[in-house]
Backbone as CSV, one residue per row, in Angstrom:
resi,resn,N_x,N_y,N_z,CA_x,CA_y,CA_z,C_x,C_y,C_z
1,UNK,0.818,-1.194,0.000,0.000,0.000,0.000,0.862,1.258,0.000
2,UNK,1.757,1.177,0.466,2.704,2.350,0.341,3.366,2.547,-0.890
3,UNK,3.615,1.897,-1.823,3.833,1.766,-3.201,2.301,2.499,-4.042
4,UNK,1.481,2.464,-3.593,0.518,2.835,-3.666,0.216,4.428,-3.576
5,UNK,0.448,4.858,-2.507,0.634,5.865,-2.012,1.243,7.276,-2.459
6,UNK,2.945,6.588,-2.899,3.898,7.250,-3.655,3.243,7.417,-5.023
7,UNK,2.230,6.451,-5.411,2.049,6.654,-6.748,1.129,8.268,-7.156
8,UNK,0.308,8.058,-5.992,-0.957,9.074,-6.036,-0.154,10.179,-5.221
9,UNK,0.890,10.231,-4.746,1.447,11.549,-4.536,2.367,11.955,-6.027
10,UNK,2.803,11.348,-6.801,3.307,11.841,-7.941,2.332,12.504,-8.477
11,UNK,2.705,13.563,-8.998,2.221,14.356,-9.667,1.037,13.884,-11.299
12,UNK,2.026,13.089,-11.729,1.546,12.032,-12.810,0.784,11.927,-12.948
13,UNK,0.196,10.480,-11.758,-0.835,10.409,-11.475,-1.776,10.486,-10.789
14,UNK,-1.848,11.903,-10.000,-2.369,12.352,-8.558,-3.889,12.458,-9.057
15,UNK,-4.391,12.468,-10.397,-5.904,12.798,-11.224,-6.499,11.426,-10.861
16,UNK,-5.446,10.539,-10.932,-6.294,8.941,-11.163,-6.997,8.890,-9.843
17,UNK,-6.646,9.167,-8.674,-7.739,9.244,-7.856,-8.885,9.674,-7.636
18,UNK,-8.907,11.410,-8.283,-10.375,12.027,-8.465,-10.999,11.721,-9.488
19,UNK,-10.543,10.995,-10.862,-11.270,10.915,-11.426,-12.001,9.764,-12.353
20,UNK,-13.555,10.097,-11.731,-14.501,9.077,-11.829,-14.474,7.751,-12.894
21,UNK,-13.823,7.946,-13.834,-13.379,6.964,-14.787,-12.560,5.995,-14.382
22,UNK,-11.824,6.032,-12.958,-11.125,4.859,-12.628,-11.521,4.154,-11.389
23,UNK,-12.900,4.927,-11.148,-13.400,4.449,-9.285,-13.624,3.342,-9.960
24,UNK,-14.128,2.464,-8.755,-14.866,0.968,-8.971,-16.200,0.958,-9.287
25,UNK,-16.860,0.364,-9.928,-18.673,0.180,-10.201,-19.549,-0.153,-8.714
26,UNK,-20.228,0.758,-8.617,-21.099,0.693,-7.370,-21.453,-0.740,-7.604
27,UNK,-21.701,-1.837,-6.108,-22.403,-3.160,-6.092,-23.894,-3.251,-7.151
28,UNK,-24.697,-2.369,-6.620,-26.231,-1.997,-7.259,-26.281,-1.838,-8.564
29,UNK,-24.758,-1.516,-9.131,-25.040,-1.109,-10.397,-24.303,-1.566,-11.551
30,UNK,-23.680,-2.947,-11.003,-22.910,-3.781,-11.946,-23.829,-4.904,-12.722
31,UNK,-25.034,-5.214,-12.097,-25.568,-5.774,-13.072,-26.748,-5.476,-13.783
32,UNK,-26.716,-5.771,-14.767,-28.381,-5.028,-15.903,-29.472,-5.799,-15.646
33,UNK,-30.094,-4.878,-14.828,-31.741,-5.434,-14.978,-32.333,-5.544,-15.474
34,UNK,-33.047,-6.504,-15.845,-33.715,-7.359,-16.968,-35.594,-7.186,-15.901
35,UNK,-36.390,-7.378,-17.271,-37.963,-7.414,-16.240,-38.208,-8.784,-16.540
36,UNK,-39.482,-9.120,-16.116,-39.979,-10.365,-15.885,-40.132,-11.422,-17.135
37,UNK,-40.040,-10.545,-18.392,-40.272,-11.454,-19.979,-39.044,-12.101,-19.884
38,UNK,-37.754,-12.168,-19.427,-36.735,-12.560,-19.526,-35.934,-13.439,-18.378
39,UNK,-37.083,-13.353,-17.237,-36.461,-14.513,-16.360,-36.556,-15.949,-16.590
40,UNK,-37.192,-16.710,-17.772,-36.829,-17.683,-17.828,-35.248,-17.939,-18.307
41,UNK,-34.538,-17.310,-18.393,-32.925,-17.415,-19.009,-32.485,-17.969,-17.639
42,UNK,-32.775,-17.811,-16.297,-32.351,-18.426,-15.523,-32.648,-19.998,-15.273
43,UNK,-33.857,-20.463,-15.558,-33.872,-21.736,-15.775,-34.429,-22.945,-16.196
44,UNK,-34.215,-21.649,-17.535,-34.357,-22.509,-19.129,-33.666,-23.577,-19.556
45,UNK,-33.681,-24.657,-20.089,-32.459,-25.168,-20.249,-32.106,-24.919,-21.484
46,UNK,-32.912,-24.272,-22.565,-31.840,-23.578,-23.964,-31.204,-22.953,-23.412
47,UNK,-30.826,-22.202,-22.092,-29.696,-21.091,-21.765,-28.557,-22.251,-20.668
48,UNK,-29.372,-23.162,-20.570,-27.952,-23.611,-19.755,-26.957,-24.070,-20.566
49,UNK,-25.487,-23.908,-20.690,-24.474,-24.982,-20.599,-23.309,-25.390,-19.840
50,UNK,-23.144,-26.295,-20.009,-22.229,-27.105,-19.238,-20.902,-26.706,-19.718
51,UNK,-19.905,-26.262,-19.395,-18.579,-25.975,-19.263,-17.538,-27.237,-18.963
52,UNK,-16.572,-27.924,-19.809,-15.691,-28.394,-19.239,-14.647,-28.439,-18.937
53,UNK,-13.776,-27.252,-20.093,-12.731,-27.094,-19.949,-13.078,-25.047,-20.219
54,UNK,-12.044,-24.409,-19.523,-12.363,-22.790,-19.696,-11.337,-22.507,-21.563
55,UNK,-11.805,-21.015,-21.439,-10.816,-21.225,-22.908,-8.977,-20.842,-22.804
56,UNK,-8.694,-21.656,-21.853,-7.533,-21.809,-21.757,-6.952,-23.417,-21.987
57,UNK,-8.204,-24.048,-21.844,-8.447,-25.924,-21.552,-8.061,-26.430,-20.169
58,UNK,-8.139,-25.261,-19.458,-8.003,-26.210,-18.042,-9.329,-26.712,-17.752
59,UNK,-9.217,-27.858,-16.597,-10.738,-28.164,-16.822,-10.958,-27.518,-15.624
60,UNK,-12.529,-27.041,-15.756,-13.618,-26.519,-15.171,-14.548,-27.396,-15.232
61,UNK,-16.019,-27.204,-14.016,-16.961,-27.830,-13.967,-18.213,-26.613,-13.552
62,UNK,-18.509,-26.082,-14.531,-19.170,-24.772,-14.231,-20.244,-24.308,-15.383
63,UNK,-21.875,-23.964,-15.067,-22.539,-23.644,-16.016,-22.785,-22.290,-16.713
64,UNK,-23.508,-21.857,-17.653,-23.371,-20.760,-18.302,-24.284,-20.029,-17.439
65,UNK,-25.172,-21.162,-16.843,-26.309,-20.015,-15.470,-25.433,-19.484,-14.725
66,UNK,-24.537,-19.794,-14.399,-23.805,-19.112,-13.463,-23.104,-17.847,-13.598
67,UNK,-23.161,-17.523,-15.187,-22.746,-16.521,-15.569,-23.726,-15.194,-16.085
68,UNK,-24.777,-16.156,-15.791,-26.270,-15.148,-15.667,-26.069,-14.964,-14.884
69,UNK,-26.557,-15.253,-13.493,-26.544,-14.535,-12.314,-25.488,-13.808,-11.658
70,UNK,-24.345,-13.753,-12.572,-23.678,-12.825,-12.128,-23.715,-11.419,-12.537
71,UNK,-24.164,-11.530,-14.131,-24.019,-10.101,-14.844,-25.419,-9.945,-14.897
72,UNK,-27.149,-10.357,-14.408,-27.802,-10.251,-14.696,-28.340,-10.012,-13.647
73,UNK,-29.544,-9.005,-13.570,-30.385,-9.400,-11.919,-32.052,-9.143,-12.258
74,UNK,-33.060,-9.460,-11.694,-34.337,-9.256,-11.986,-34.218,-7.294,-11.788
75,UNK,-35.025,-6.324,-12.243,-35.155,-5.205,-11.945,-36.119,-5.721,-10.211
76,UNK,-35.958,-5.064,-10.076,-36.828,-4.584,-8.325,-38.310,-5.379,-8.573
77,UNK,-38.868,-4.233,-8.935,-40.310,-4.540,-9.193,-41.015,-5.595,-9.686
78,UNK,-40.071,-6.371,-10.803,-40.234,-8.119,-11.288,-39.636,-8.924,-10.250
79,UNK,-38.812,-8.370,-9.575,-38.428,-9.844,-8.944,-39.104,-10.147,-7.656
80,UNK,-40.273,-9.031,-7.135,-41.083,-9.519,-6.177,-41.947,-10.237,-6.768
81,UNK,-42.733,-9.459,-8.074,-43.504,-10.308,-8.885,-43.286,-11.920,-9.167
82,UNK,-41.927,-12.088,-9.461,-41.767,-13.188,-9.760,-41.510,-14.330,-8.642
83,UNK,-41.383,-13.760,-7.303,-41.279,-15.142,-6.273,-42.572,-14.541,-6.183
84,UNK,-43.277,-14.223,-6.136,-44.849,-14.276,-6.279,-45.852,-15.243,-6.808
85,UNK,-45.553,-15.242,-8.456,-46.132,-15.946,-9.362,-45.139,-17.679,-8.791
86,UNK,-43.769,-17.585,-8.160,-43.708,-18.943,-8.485,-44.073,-19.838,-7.507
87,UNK,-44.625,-18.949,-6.476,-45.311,-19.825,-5.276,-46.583,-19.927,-5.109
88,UNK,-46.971,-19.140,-6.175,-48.513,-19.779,-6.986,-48.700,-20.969,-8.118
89,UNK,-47.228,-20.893,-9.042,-47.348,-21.945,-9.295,-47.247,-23.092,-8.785
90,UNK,-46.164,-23.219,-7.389,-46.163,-24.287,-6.792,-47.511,-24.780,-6.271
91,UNK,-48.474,-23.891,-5.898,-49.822,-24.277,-5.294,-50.561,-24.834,-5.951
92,UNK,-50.425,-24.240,-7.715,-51.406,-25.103,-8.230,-51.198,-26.731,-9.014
93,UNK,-49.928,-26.500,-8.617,-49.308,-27.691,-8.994,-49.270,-28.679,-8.185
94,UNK,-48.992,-28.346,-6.664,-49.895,-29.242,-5.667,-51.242,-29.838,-5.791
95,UNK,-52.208,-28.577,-6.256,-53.523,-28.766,-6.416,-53.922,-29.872,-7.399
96,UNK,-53.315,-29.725,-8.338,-53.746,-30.646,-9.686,-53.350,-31.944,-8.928
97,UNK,-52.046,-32.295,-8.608,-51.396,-33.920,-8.002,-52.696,-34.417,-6.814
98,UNK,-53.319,-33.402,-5.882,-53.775,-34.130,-5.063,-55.527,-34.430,-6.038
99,UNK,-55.854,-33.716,-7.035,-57.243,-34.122,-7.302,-56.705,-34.661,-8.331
100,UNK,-55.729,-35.582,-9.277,-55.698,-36.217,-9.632,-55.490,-38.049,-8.396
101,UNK,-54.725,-37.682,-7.586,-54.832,-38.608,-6.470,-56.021,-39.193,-6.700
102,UNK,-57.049,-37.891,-6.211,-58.241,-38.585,-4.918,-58.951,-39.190,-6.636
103,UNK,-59.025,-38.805,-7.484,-59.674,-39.498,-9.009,-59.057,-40.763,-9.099
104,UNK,-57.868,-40.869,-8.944,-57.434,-42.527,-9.289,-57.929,-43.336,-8.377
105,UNK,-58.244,-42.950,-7.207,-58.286,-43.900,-6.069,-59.932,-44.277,-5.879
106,UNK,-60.889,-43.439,-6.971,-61.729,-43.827,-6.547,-62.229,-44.728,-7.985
107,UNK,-61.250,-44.737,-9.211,-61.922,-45.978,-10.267,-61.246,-46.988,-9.764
């Protein structure tokens, strides 16, 4: 850090600190929010793939979802929507299994 230090006291490059072109990307604002037409890319399987080697050929064991959820995030407002809708779908998907049940059991 002191190598560091000397650098931003040189004259040189004493700008690279104030200026905004070299700060870091706020957390909130590194990934692009996408709305709700586009959350199946998370787990679709046309968007998944399987990785085995990186493009260097070392091997890896890692999917391309994983590289969605890093550069991608629901916007705000869809992604309440969407654990919304998917714990309605779970309900009705319960619903259908148990009145198909109680139908088999009674021919």
């Amino acid at each position: 850090t002191s190598a560091q230090e000397e650098i931003l006291n040189d004259g040189r490059f004493s700008c690279v600190a104030r200026d905004p072109r070299f700060w870091e990307m706020p957390e909130k604002e590194r990934k692009v929010k996408i709305d709700k037409r586009f959350r199946a890319m998370f787990h679709d399987k046309k968007f998944k793939l399987r990785y085995t080697v990186d493009k260097r050929g070392r091997p890896v064991n890692y999917t391309s979802a994983e590289n969605l959820r890093k550069f991608y995030a629901l916007s705000e407002s869809d992604s309440d929507l969407s654990e919304g809708d998917s714990k309605e779908i779970a309900v009705k998907k319960k619903k259908k299994k148990k009145a198909k049940g109680k139908g088999e059991g009674d021919s």
